[in-house]
C-alpha positions as CSV (number, residue, x, y, z in Angstrom):
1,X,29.3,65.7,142.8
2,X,26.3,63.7,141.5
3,X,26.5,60.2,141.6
4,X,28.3,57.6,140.8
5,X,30.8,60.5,141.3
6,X,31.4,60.3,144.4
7,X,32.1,56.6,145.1
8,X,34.4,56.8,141.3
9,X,36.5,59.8,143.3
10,X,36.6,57.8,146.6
11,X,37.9,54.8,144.8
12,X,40.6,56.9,142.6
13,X,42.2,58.6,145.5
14,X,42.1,55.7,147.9
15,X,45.5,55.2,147.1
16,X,46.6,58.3,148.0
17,X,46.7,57.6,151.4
18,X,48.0,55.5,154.1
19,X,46.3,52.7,155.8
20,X,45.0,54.0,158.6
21,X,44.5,57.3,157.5
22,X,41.2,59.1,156.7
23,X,39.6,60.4,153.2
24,X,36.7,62.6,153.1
25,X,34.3,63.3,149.9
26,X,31.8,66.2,149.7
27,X,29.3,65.3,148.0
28,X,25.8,67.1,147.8
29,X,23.5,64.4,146.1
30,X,21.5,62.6,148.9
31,X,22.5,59.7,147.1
32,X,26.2,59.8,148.5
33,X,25.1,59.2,152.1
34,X,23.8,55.0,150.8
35,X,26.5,55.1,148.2
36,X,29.7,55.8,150.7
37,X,29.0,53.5,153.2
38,X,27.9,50.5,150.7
39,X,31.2,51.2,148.9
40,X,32.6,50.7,152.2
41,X,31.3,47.6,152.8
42,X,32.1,46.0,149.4
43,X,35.7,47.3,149.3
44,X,36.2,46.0,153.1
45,X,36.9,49.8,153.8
46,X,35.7,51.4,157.0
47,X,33.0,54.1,157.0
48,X,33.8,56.5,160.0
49,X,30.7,59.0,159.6
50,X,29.4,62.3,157.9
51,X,29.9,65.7,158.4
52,X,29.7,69.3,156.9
53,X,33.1,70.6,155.1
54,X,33.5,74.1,155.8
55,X,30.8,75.5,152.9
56,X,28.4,73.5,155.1
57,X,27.8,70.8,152.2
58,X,28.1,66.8,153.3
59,X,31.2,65.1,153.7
60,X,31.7,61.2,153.9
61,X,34.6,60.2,156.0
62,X,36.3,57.0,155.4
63,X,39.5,55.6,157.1
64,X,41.4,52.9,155.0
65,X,42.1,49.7,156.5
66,X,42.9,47.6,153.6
67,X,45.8,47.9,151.0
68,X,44.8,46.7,147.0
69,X,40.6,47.7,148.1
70,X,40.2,50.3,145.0
């Protein structure tokens, strides 16, 4: 996804999951890997790390720690 994409789909699906749990975003524009953790920090979220997903492109990990963040 290019950006803002990535950061738009993080904060739709945040939601989706419980506190404490973790949601990852694959995102191949180098842009993501500033983007994710700032979003992070703004929304009071907690950036866990980045990895590859399984096609080898980069995921951004975040765990939710805070309900009403979007």
């Amino acid at each position: 996804m290019p950006c803002p994409m990535p950061v738009i789909e993080l904060a739709r699906h945040l939601a989706d999951v419980e506190v404490g749990e973790l949601l990852a975003v694959v995102a191949r524009d180098p842009a993501a890997a500033v983007d994710v953790p700032a979003w992070c920090r703004m929304k009071q979220q907690e950036y866990v790390g980045a990895d590859a997903a399984d096609d080898g492109a980069p995921r951004y990990v975040v765990r939710r720690v805070r309900v009403g963040s979007s």
